[in-house]
N, C-alpha and C positions, 0 to 999 in steps of 0.2 A: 329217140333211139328205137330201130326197131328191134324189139323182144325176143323174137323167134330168129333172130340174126346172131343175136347177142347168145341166147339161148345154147343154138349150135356151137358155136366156138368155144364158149365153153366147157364143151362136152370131146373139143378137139375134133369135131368134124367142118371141115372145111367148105363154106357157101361158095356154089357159084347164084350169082343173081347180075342185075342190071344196077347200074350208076345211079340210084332215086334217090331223092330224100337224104336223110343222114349215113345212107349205107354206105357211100364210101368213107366213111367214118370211123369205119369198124373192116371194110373188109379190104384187103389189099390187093390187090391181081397179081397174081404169080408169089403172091409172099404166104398168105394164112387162107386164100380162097381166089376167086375168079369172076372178075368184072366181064359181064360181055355186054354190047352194046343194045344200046335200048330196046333197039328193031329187029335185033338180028332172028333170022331166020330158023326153024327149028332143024337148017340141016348143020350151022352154025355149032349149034347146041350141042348137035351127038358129035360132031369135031368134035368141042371141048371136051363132054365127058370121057369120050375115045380116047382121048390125047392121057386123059387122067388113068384110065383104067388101064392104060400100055405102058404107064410112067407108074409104078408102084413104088418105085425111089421117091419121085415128085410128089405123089398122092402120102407119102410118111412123110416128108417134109412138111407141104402145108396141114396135114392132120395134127406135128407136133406145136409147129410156128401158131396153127389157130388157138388153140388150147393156153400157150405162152402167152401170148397176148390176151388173151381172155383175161387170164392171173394177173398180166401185170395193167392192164385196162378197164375191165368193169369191175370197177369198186362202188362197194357200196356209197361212199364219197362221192362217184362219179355218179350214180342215179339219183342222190339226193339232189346233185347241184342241177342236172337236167330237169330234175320233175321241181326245184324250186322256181328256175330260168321258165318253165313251162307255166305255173303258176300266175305268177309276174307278169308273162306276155297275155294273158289270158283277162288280170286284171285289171292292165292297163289297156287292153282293145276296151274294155266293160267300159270303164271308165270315160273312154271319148265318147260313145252312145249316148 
């Protein structure tokens, strides 16, 4: 899980980032933050933030939706079981070596 993803939403500020890894895990597009595509462009980008900073209804919306999900999402429960599952995958790559 990335940290600094998890980190934000917590704090009710809503990510925009790209589709990698676990993020879309945690962030939703148009619900708690903003998926943009992997490549996209940096004129792409000031779209989105544009679009955000003219929508200050939308930009409270996902600021309160990030923060929500935060509470009801990363729990401590939930970073045990990932860094237990991380563990695990780690000792069983060792293991066939």
């Amino acid at each position: 899980m990335p940290q600094v993803v998890a980190e934000a939403l917590s704090t009710g500020l809503p990510v925009m980032t790209t589709p990698v890894g676990d993020i879309p895990d945690l962030v939703r597009h148009r619900e708690n933050g903003w998926l943009m595509p992997e490549h996209a462009a940096a004129e792409e980008w000031a779209v989105a933030i544009q679009t955000l900073l003219d929508n200050p209804d939308k930009l409270a919306m996902l600021r309160k939706n990030a923060r929500e999900f935060a509470e009801r999402t990363l729990t401590l429960e939930r970073f045990q079981q990932g860094f237990r599952s991380g563990i695990e995958t780690l000792l069983a790559d060792t293991s066939r070596h």
